[in-house]
Residue frames relative to the residue before (quaternion, step in Angstrom):
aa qw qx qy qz dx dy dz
X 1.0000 0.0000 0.0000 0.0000 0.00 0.00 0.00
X 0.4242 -0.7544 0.4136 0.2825 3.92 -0.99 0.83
X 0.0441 -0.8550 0.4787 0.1945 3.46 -0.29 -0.13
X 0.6975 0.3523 -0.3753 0.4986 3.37 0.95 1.18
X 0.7534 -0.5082 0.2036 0.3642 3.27 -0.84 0.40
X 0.3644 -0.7831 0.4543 0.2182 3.80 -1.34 0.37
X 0.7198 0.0014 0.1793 0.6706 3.91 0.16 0.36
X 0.5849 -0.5703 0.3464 0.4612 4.10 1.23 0.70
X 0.4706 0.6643 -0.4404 0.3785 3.64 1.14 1.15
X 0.2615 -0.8723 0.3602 0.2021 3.71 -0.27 0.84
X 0.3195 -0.7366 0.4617 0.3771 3.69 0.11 0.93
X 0.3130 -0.6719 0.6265 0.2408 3.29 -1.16 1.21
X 0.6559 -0.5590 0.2298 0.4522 3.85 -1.33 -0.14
X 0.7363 0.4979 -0.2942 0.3512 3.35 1.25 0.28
X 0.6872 -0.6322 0.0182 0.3574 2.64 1.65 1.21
X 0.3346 0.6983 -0.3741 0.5103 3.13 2.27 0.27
X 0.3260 -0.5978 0.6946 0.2322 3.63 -1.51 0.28
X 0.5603 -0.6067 0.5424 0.1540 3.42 -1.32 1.18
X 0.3664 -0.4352 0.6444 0.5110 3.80 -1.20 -1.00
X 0.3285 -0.5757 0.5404 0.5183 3.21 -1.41 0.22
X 0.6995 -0.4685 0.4541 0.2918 2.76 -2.26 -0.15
X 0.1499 -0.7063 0.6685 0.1780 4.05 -0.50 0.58
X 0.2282 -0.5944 0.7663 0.0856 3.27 -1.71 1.29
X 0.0409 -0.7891 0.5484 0.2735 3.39 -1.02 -0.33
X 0.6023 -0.6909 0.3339 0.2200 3.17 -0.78 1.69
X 0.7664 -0.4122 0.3481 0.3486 3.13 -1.69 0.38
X 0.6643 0.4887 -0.3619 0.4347 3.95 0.60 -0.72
X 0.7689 0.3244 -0.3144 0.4524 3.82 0.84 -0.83
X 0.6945 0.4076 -0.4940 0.3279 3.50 1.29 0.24
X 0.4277 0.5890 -0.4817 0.4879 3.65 1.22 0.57
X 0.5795 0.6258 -0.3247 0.4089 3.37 1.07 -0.73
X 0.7437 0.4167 -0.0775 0.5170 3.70 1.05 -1.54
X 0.6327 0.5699 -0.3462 0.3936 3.43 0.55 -0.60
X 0.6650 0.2021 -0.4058 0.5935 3.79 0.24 0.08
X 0.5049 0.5390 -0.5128 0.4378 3.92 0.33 0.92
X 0.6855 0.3064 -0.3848 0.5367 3.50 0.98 -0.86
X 0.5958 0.5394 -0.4686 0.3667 3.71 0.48 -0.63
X 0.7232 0.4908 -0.1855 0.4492 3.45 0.88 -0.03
X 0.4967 0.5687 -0.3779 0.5359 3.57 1.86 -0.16
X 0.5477 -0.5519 0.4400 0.4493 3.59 -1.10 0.51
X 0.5912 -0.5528 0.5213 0.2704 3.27 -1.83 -0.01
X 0.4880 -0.6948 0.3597 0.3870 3.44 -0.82 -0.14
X 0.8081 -0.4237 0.1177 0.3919 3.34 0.60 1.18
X 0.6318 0.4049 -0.4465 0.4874 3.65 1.11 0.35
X 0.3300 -0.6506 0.6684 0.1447 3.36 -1.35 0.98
X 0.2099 -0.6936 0.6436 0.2463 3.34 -1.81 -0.18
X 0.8226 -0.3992 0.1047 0.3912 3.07 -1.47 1.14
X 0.7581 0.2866 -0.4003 0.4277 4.28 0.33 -0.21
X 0.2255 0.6127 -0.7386 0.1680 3.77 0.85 0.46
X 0.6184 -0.3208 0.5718 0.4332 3.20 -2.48 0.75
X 0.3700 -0.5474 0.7491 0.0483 3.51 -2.17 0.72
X 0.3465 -0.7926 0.4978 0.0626 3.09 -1.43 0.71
X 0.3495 0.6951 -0.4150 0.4717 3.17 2.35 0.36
X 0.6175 -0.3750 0.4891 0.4887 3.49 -1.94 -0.08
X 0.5204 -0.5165 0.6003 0.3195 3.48 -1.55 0.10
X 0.7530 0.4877 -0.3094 0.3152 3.66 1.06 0.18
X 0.2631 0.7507 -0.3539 0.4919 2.80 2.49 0.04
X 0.3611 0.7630 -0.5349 -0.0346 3.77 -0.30 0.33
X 0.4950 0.3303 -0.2262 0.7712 3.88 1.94 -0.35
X 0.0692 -0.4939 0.8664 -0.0241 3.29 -2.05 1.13
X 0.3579 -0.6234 0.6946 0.0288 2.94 -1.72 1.03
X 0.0174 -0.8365 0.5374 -0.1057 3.48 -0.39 1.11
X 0.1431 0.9129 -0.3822 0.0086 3.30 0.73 0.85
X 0.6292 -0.6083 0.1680 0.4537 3.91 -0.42 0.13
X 0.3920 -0.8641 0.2164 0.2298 3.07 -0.85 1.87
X 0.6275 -0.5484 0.3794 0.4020 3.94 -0.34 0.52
X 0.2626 -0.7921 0.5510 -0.0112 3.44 -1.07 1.07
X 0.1708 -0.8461 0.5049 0.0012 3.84 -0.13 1.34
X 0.7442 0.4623 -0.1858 0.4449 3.41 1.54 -0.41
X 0.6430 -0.5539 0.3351 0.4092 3.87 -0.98 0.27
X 0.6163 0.5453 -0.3776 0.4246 3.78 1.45 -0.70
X 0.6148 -0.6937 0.3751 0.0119 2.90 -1.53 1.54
X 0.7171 -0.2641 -0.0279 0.6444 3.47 -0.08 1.72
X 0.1087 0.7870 -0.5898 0.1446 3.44 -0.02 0.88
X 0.5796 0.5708 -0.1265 0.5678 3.13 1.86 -1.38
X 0.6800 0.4357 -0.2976 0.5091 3.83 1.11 -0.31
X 0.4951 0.5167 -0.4008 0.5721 3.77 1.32 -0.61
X 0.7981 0.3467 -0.2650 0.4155 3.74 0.06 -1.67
X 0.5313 0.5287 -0.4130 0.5174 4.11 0.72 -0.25
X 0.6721 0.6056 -0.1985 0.3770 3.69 0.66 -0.62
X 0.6031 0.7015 -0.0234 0.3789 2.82 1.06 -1.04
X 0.6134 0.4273 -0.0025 0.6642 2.73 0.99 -2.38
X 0.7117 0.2965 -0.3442 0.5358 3.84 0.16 -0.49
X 0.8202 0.2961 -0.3899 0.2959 3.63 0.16 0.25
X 0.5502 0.4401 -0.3010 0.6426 3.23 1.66 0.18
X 0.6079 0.3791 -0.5114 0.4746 3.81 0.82 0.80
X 0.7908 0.2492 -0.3686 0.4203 3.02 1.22 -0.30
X 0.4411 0.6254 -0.5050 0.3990 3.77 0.66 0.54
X 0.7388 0.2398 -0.1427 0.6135 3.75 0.61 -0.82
X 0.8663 0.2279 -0.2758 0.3487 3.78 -0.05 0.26
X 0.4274 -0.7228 0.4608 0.2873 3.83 -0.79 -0.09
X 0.3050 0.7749 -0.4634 0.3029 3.29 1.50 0.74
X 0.6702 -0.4960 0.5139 0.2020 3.68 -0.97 0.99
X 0.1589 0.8867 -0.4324 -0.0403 4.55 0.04 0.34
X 0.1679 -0.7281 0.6643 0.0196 3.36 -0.10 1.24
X 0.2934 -0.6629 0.6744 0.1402 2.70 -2.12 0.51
X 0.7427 0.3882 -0.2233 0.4978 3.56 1.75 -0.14
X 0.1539 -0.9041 0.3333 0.2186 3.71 0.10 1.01
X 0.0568 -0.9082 0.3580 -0.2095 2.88 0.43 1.71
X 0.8390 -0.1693 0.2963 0.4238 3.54 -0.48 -0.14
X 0.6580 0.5521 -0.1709 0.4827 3.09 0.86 -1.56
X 0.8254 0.3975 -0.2349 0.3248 3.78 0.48 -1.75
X 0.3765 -0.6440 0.5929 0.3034 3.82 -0.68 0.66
X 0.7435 0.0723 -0.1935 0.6361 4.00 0.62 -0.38
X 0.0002 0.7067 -0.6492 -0.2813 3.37 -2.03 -0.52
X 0.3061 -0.7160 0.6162 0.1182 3.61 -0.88 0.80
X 0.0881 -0.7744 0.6263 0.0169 2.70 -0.72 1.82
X 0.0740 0.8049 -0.5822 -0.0877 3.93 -1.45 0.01
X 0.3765 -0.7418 0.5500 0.0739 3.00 -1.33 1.01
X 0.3430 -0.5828 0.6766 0.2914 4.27 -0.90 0.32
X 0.1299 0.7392 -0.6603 -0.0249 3.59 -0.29 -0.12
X 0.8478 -0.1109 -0.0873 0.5111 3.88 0.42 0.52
X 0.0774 -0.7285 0.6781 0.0594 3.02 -1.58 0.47
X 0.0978 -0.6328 0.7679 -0.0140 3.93 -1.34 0.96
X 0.0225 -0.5754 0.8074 0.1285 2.63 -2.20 0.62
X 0.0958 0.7909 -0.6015 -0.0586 3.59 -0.85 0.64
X 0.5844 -0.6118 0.5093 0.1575 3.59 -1.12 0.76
X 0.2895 -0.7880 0.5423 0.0332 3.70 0.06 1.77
X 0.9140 -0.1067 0.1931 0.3404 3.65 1.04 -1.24
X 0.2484 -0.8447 0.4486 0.1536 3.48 0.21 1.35
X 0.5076 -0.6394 0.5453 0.1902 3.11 -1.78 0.41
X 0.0649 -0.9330 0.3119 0.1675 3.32 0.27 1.02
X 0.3716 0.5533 -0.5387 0.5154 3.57 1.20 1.53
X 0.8780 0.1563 -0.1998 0.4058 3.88 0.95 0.07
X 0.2808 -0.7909 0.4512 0.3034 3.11 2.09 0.00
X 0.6444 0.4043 -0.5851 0.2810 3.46 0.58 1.35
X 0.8336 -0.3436 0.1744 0.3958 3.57 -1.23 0.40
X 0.0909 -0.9314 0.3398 0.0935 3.57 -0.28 0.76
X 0.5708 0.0106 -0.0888 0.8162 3.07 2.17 0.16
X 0.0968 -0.6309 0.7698 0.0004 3.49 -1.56 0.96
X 0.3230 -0.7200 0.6140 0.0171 2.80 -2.04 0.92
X 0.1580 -0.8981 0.4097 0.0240 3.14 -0.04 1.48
X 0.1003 0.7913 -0.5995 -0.0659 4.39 0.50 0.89
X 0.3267 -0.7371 0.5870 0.0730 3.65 -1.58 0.74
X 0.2087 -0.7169 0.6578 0.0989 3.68 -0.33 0.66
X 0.2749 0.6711 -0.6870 0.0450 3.42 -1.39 1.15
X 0.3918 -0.7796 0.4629 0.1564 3.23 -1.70 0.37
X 0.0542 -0.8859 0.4445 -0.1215 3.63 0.50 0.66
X 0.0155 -0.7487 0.6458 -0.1489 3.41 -0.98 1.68
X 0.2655 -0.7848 0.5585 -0.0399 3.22 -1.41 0.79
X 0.1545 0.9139 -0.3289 0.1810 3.49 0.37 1.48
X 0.4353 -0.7633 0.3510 0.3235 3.68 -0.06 1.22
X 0.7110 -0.2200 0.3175 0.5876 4.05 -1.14 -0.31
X 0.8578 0.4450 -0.1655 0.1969 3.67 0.24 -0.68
X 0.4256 -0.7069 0.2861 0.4871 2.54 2.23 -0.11
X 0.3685 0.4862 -0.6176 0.4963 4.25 0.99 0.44
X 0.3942 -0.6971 0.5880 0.1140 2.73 -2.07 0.94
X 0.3802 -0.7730 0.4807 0.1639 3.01 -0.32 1.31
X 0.7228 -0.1571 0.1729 0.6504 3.98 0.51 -0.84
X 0.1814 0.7088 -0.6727 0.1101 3.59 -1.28 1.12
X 0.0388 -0.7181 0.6946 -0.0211 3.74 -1.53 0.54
X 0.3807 -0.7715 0.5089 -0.0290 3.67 -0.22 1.63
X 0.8132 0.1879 -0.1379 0.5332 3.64 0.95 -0.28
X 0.1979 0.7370 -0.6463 -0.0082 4.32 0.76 0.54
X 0.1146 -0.7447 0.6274 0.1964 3.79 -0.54 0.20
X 0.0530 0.7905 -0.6096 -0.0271 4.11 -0.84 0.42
X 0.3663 -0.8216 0.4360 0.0282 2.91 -1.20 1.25
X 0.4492 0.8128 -0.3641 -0.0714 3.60 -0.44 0.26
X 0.4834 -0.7254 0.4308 0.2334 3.50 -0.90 1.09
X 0.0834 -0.7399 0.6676 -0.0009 4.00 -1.11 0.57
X 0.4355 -0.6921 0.5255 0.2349 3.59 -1.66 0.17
X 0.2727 -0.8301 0.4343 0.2192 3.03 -0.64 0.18
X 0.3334 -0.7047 0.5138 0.3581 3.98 -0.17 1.13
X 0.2668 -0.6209 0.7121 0.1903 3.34 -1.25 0.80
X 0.6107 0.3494 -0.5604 0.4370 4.11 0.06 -0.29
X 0.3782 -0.7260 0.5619 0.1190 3.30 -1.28 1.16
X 0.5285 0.5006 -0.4384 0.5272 3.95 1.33 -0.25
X 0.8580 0.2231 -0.1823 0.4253 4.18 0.64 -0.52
X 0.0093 -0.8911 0.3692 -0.2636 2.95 2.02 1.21
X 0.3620 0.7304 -0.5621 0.1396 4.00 -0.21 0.28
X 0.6466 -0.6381 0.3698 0.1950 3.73 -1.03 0.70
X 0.2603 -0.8888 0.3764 0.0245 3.19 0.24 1.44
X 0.6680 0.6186 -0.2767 0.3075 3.37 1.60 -0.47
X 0.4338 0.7054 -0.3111 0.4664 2.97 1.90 0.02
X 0.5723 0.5677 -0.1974 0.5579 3.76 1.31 -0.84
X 0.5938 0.6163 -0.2697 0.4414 3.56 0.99 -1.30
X 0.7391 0.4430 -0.1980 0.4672 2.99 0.43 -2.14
X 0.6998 0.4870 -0.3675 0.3716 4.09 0.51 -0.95
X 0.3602 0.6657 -0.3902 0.5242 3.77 1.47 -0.11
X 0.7241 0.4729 -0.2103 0.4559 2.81 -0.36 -2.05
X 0.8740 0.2660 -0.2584 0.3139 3.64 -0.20 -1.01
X 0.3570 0.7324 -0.2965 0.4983 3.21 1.71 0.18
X 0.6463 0.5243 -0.1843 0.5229 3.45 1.32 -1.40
X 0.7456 0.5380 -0.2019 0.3374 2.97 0.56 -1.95
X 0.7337 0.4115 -0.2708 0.4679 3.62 1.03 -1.30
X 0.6003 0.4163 -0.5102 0.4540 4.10 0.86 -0.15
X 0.5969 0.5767 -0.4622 0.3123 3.62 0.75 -0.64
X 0.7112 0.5017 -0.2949 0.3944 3.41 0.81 -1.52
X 0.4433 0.5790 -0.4888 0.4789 3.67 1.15 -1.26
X 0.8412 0.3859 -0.2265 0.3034 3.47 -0.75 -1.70
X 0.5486 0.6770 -0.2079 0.4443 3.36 1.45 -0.28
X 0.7602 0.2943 -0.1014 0.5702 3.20 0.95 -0.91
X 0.7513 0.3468 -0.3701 0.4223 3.46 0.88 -0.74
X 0.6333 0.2582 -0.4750 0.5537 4.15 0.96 0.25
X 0.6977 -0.5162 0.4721 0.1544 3.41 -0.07 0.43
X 0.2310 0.8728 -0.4092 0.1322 3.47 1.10 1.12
């Protein structure tokens, strides 16, 4: 049996030969490298991308967003959110009263809530992960009432475990739901400010 290469082929352990391996040397990666710095990114931006609002938009009114469903302050997590992820990534002006003051106001509705049960435990036949998806509706509308950016149907998923010891039992959908609105509010930000 050989135990070195053939014609720069590595014997594999079944006595086949491999391709060699190609490196690529130091001249073609000086060569390539100001090409990738120049390929797009992968689709996240950072807080001074160009906007697709008016230039006269400088205060959004973000007031609290209305709740259509039985799940507790769900509408206070997902309002939150949106106010802290408008004002981390942008240099917009955030009210909470659309008053006078706000050049836009972002309005949103909950318009549903589900839990459904992804997977049982099959020592107690109860639910061992649940899937929890939220329906909202969310409009964006200068002083004059034109809509500036709106989508009538976001839908957001998120999945959670469920503790099966029942003595260190604690409600997990609360954690879920702060995700979810976590998602929901970078999605809408990035939504509205390129103009999806």
């Amino acid at each position: 049996m050989k135990t070195g290469s053939v014609w720069g082929r590595t014997p594999r352990p079944d006595g086949r030969s491999e391709a060699p391996q190609r490196r690529l040397g130091p001249a073609i990666l000086r060569a390539v490298a100001p090409l990738l710095l120049l390929a797009p990114g992968c689709g996240y931006h950072t807080a001074g991308h160009v906007t697709q609002l008016p230039e006269n938009v400088k205060t959004i009114a973000v007031p609290g967003f209305k709740n259509e469903t039985s799940t507790y302050r769900i509408e206070q997590m997902l309002t939150a959110s949106v106010v802290r992820e408008f004002t981390t990534r942008t240099r917009y002006r955030i009210l909470s009263d659309p008053g006078e003051e706000a050049d836009a106001t972002l309005r949103g509705t909950v318009l549903s809530t589900t839990a459904s049960p992804l997977a049982y435990d099959t020592s107690s036949g109860r639910a061992a992960s649940v899937l929890v998806v939220v329906s909202m509706r969310v409009t964006l509308s200068d002083r004059q009432g034109k809509v500036l950016y709106q989508n009538p149907a976001y839908l957001f998923r998120e999945q959670y475990e469920v503790s099966q010891d029942l003595q260190s039992f604690f409600e997990e959908d609360s954690p879920a739901f702060r995700r979810l609105s976590q998602d929901f509010a970078r999605t809408l930000v990035s939504n509205i400010l390129e103009g999806f």
